[in-house]
GUMIVEX-743135 format. One record per residue (C-alpha): x negated, y, z negated; residue in three letters. Coordinates in steps of 0.2 Angstrom, whole numbers, padded with zeros to 4 digits, always signed. Layout:
residues N
XYZAla/...
end
This chain:
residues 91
-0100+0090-0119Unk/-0091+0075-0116Unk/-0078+0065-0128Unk/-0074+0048-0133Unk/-0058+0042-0136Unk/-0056+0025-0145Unk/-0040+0019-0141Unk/-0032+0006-0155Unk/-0021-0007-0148Unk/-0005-0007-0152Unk/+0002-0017-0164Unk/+0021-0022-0155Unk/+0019-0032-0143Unk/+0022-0027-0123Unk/+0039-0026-0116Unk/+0042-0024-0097Unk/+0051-0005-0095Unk/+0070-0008-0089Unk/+0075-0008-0074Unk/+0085+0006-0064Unk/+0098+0000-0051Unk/+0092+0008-0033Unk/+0102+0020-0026Unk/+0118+0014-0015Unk/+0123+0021+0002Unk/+0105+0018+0010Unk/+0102+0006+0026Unk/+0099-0011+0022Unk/+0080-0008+0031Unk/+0077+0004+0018Unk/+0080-0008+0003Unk/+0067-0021+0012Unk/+0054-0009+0013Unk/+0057-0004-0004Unk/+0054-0020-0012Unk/+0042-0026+0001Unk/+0030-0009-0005Unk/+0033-0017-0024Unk/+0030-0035-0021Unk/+0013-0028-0012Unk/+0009-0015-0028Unk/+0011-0031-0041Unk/-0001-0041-0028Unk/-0013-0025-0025Unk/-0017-0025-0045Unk/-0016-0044-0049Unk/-0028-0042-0035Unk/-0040-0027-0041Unk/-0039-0037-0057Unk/-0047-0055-0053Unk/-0063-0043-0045Unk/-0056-0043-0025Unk/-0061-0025-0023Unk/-0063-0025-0004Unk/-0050-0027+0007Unk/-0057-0041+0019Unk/-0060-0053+0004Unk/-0042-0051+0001Unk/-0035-0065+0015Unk/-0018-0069+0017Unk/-0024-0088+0007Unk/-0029-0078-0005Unk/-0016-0065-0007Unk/-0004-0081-0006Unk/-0011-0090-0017Unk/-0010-0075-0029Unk/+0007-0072-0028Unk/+0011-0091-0031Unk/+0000-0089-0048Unk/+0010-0075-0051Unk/+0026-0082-0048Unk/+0033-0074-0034Unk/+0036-0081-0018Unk/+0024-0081-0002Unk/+0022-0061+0006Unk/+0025-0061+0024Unk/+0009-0055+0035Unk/+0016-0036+0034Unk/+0016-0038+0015Unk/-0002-0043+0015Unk/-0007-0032+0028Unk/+0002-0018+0014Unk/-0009-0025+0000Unk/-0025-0022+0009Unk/-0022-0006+0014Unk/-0017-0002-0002Unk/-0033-0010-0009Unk/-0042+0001+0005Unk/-0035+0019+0003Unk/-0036+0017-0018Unk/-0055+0018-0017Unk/
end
């Protein structure tokens, strides 16, 4: 038997969770990675969220022209090459 939940929204508004320093002592590649795999997570959902579902409608114009909507600066092509794929493989 299956069940329903009904979820009431909250009454607080939403408030971004704090952000944790990143570890020291790691090579600088390792901190580029890092933040290239988060800019291309925030793009992958802004992305999954305006209906692109299918990674070869996500192009680099429109991956671009995402981020610019969103604030963020341009990805490189190895950022949006990460956002497909992460569109891709969460199928």
């Amino acid at each position: 038997m299956a069940l329903a939940v009904i979820r009431t929204p909250s009454p607080e508004p939403w408030t971004p969770l704090r952000k944790k320093p990143l570890p020291p002592g790691r090579p600088r590649e390792w901190y580029v990675t890092h933040n290239r795999r988060l800019k291309a997570m925030r793009l992958a959902i802004a992305l999954l969220d305006s209906g692109v579902y299918i990674p070869s409608k996500a192009t680099d114009a429109t991956i671009r022209n995402t981020a610019h909507s969103l604030g963020i600066h341009p990805p490189s092509d190895t950022t949006c090459r990460m956002v497909r794929a992460l569109i891709r493989h969460g199928r």
